[in-house]
C-alpha positions in Angstrom: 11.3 16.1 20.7 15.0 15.3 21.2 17.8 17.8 19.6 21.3 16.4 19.3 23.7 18.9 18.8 27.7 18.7 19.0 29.6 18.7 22.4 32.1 21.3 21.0 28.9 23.6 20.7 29.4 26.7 23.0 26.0 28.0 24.0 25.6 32.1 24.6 23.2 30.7 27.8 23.7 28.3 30.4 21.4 25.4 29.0 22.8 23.7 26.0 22.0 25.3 23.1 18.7 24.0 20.7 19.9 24.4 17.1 22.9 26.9 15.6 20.6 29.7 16.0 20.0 29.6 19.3 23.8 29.3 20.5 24.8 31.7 17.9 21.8 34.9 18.1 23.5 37.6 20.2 19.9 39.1 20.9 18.7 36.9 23.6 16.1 38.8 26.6 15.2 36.8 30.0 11.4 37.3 30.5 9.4 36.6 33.3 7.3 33.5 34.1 3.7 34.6 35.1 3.2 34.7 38.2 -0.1 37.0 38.5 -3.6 37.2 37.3 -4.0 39.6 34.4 -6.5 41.1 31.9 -5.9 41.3 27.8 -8.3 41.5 24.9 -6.6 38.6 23.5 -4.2 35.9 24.8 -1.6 33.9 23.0 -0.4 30.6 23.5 3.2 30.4 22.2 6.0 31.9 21.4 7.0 31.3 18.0 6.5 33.4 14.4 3.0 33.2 14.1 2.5 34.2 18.2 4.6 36.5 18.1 3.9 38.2 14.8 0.2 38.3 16.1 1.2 39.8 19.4 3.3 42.7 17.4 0.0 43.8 15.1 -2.2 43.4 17.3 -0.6 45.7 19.9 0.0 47.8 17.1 -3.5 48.2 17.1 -3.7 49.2 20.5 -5.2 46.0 22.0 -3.9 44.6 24.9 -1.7 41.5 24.3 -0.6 38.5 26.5 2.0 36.1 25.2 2.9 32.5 27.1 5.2 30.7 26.2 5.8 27.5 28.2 9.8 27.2 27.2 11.7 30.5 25.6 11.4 32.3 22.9 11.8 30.2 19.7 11.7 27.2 21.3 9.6 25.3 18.6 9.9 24.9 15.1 10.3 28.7 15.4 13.9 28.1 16.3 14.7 24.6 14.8 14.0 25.7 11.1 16.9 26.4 8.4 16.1 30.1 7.8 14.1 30.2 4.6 12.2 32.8 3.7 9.7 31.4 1.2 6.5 33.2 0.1 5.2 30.7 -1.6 3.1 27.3 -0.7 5.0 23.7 -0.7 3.3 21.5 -2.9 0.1 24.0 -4.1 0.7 26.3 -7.2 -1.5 28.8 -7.7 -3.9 27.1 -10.1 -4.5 24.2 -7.4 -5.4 26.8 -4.8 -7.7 28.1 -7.0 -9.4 25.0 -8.0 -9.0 23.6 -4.5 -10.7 26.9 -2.4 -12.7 28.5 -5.5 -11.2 32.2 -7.6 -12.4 34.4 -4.9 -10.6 32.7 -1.4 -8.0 31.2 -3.5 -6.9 34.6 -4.5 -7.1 36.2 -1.5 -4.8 33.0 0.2 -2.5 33.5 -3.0 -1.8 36.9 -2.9 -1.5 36.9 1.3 1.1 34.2 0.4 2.9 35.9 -2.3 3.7 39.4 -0.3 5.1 37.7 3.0 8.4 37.4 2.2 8.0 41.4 1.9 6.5 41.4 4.7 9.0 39.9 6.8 11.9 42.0 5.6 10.1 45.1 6.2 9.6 44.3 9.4 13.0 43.7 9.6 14.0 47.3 8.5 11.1 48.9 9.7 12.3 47.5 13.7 15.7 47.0 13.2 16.1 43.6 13.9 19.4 42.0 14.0 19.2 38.6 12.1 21.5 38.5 9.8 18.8 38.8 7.1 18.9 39.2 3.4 16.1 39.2 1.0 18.7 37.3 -1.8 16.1 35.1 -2.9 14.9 31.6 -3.3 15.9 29.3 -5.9 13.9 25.4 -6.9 16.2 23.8 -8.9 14.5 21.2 -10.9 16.1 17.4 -10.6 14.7 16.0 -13.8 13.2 17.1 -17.0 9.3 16.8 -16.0 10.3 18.4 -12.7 11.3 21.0 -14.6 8.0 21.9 -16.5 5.9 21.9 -13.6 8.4 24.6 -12.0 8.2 26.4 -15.3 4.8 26.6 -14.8 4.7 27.2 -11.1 7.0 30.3 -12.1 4.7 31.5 -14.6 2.0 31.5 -12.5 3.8 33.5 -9.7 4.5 35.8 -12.4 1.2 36.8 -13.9 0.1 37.4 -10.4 2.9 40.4 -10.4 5.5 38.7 -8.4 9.6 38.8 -9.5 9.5 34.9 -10.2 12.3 34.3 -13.1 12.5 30.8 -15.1 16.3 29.6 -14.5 18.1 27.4 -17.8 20.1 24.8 -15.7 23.5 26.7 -17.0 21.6 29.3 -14.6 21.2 27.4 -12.0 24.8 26.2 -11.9 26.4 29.5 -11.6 23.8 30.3 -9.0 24.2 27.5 -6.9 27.0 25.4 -8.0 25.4 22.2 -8.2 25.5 20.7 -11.6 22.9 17.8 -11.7 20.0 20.0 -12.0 17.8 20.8 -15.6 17.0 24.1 -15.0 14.3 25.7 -12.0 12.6 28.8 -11.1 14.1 31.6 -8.5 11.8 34.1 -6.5 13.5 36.4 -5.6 11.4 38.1 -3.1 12.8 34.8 -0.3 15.5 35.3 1.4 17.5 33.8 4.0 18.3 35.1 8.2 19.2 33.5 11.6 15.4 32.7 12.6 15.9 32.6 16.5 17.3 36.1 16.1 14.0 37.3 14.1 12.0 35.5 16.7 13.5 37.3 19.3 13.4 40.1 17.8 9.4 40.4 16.7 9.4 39.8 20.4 11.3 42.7 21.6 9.0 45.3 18.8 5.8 43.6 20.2 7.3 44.4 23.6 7.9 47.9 22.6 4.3 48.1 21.4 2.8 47.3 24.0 2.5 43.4 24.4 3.4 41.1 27.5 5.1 37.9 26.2 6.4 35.9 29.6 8.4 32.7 29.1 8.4 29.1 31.3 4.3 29.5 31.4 2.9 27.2 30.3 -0.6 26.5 29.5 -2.6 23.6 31.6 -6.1 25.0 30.8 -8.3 26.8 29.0 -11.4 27.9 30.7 -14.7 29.4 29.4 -16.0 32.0 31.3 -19.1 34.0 30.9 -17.5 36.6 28.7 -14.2 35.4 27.6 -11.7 32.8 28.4 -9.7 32.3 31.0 -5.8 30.5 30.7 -4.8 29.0 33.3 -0.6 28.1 34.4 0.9 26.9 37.2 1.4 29.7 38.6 -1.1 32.8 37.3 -3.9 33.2 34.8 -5.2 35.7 32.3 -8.5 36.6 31.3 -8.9 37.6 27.7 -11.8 37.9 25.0 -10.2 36.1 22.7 -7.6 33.5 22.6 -5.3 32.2 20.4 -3.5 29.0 20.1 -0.1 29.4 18.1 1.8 26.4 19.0 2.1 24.4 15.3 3.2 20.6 16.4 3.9 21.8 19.7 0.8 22.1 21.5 -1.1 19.2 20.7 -1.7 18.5 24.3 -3.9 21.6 24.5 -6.9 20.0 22.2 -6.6 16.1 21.9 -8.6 17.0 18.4 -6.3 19.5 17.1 -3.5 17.1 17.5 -5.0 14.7 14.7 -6.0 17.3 12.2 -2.2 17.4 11.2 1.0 15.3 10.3 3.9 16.0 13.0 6.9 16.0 10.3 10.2 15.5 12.0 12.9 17.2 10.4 16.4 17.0 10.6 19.0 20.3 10.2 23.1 20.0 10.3 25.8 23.0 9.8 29.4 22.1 8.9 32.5 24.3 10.1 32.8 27.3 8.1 33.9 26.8 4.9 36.8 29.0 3.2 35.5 32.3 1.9 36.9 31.0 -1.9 34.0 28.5 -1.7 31.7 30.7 -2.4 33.1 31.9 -5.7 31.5 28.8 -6.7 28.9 27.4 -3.9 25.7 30.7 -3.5 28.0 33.5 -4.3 24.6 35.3 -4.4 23.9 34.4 -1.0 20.4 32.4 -2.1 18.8 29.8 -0.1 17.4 26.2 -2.0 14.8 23.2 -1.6 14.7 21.6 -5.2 12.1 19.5 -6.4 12.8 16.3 -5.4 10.4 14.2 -3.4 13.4 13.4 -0.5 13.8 17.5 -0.9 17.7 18.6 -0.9 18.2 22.0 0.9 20.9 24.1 1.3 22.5 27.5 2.5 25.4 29.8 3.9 24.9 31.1 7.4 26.4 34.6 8.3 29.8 32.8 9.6 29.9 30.7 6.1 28.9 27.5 7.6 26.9 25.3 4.9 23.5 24.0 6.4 21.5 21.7 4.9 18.6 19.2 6.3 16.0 16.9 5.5 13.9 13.9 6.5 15.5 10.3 7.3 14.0 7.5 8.1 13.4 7.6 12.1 14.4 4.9 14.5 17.1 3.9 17.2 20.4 6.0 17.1 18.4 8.4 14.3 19.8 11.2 15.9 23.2 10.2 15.5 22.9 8.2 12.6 20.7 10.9 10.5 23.2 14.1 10.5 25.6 11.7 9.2 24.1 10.6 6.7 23.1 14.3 5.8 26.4 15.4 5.9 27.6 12.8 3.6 24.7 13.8 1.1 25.4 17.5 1.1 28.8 16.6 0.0 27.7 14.4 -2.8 25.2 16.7 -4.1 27.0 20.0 -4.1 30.8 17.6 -4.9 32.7 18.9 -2.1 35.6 17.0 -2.4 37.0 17.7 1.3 33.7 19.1 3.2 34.2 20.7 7.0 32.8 18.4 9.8 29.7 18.5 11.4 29.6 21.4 13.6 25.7 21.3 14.8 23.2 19.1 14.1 19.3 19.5 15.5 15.7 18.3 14.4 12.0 19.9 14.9 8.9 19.3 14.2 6.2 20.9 11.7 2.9 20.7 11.3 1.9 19.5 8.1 -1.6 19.7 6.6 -3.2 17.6 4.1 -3.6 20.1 1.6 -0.4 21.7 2.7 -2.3 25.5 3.0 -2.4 27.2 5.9 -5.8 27.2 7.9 -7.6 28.7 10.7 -9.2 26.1 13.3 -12.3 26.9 15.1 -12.5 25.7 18.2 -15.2 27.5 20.1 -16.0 31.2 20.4 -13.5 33.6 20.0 -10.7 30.8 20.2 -8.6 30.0 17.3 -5.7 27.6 16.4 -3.4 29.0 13.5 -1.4 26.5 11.5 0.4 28.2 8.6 4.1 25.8 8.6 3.5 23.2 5.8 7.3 23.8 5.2 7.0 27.4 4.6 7.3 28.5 8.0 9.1 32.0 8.2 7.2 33.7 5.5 3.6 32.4 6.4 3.2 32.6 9.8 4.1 35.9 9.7 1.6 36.9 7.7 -0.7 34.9 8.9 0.6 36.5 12.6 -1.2 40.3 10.3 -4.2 38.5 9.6 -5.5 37.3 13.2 -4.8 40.7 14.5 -7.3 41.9 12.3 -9.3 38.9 13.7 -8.5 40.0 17.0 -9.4 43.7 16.0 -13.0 42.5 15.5 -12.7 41.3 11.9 -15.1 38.2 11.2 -12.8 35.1 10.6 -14.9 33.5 7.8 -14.0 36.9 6.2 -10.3 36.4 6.6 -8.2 35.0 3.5 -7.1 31.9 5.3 -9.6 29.1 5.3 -11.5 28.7 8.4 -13.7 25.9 9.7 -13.8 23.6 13.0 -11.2 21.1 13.3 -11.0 17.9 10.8 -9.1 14.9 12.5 -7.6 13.1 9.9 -8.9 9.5 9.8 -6.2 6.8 11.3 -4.3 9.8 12.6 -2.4 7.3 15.0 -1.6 4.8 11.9 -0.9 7.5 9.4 0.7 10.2 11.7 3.9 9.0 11.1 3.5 8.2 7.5 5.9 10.8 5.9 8.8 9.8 7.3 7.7 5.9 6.8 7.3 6.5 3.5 10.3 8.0 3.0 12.4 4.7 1.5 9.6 4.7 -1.0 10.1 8.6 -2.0 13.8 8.2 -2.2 13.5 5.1 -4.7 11.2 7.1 -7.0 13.8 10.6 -6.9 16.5 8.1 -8.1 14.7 6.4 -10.8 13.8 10.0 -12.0 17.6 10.5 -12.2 18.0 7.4 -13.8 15.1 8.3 -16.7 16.7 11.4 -17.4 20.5 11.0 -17.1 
């Protein structure tokens, strides 16, 4: 994973910053590597949302809690993300989870899904992070006419489930968002927005608090079964724990050769501009919203706290991408939102996120009392925190087949190293068929 990012960037740490978040979160904690041999009910493997959300409820729960993380906090897709809060899933409306998982699971998965946007904000509050959050919502603005019926009905489904999901005219969506090519779209406005390395490190800090040990530059080179547990093993100390979890996303795949091809590594690409001037906003998100419309080549964009406009998205990858790629962002972002005279590029960074073939988040089995979370699927922030709740029940002595996020032993995909990199490969393909949608409905 290489991360470009400007040479005018001015890191808060020696190293040079990983994304805008890291060089701009002014809650940043040195921990510890381990360097000792210690005992916890359950062990975590990584320091991102969905580690660190587990380490908080479990300790909450008054079980011992070991975090490693083999970089810093955030290091992962944790930190590399554009700050969406989305409690919703990226290509699954509520009537395909239902017909894809049955009407008893599937609602369980929906309605975990639908309250983690909540859940992330009253955490927030409830521990006083500083992240420059705000629930503001989340708006899909529709980029053709058909696009627009299918998030009419996504909206309406969100809705009779009890959630504040709102149908948007496109005249709506224009003076929300100041983009005028759109035909209308949907807003829930439960999402939100915040600097995610700052949440990161600050679920760290209340799992800390807790109770929980979370030590950084330890990383993982084995898992061992032992007669009643597991042991983890790094280069320089091990812990012993009943259960263990594996909460790395994309990141970890060297930990199970298997668990690496039961997923698509997505690499995604993120860019911030120079702040803009404060009248911009009298037009651009005066609401302070976040967006990811419908289109197949998705078009995102937000306000940080300092008004710099992010965006992101996926490029075809290849020599010089990470040069060539934030350019070409850039330029889009301009043409989309018709900035006449947009700010230069002030950051540009990519990650990696672990995308499953039904795009829900699931549970992997991969032996007793060891379990690999993957909840990203685009909708990072939001579901792997909740997802973070349910494994501490897990880890509380809850069955996992009873939990609301499917479980079952790993599935490699078939052809995983032909079709691994198929997203972005197919990307050409995506971008012609957004473009003749255009040109249908213009």
């Amino acid at each position: 994973m290489h991360t470009a990012s400007s040479p005018a960037n001015k890191p808060d740490h020696p190293e040079q910053p990983l994304s805008l978040w890291h060089a701009t979160s002014r809650n940043r904690k040195d921990r510890p590597r381990l360097e000792t041999e210690l005992d916890a009910d359950i062990a975590i493997i990584g320091g991102g949302f969905s580690g660190l959300s587990t380490a908080l409820h479990a300790a909450e729960k008054g079980l011992s809690v070991v975090v490693l993380e083999a970089e810093i906090i955030a290091w992962g897709a944790s930190g590399r993300n554009a700050g969406f809060v989305v409690p919703n899933f990226a290509k699954m409306d509520p009537d395909n989870v239902i017909a894809h998982l049955g009407p008893e699971r599937g609602e369980r998965l929906i309605q975990m899904a639908a309250g983690s946007a909540d859940l992330v904000f009253d955490l927030i509050r409830r521990h006083h992070i500083d992240c420059d959050a705000q629930q503001s919502g989340w708006i899909q603005p529709a980029h053709s006419p058909a696009a627009f019926e299918k998030a009419r009905s996504r909206a309406e489904q969100w809705a009779e489930r009890g959630r504040p999901a709102v149908i948007l005219d496109g005249q709506a969506v224009r003076d929300m968002t100041g983009a005028n090519d759109y035909f209308g779209g949907w807003m829930d406005k439960s999402g939100g927005v915040l600097n995610p390395v700052s949440y990161a490190r600050g679920l760290a800090i209340a799992a800390e608090a807790a109770g929980a040990r979370i030590f950084e530059h330890s990383p993982v080179r084995a898992i061992e079964r032992t007669a009643d547990g597991w042991v983890l093993v790094t280069p320089s100390g091990k812990v012993r724990a009943g259960k263990i979890l594996i909460a790395t996303n994309a990141y970890g795949g060297h930990l199970d050769p298997i668990l690496a091809r039961t997923y698509f590594p997505l690499k995604v690409f993120q860019i911030a501009t120079e702040p803009l001037p404060i009248s911009a906003r009298k037009r651009l998100l005066p609401g302070g919203q976040c967006v990811s419309d419908t289109r197949r080549n998705l078009f995102t964009f937000r306000f940080d706290a300092e008004n710099r406009l992010l965006t992101g998205g996926m490029h075809v990858v290849g020599p010089g991408a990470d040069e060539r790629v934030p350019r070409a962002i850039h330029t889009r972002l301009a043409r989309h939102l018709n900035i006449r005279h947009i700010p230069p590029l002030a950051y540009s960074w990519s990650g990696i996120a672990a995308v499953e073939p039904d795009f829900l988040p699931h549970l992997v089995d991969l032996g007793p009392d060891l379990i690999a979370g993957f909840a990203c699927n685009g909708r990072g922030i939001a579901m792997t925190t909740v997802m973070g709740r349910v494994l501490a029940d897990w880890a509380a002595g809850s069955d996992p087949r009873d939990l609301p996020i499917p479980f079952a032993p790993p599935a490699p995909i078939p052809f995983h190293g032909l079709l691994k990199h198929a997203p972005n490969m197919l990307l050409p393909w995506s971008m012609l068929r957004d473009r003749l949608d255009e040109r249908a409905a213009s």
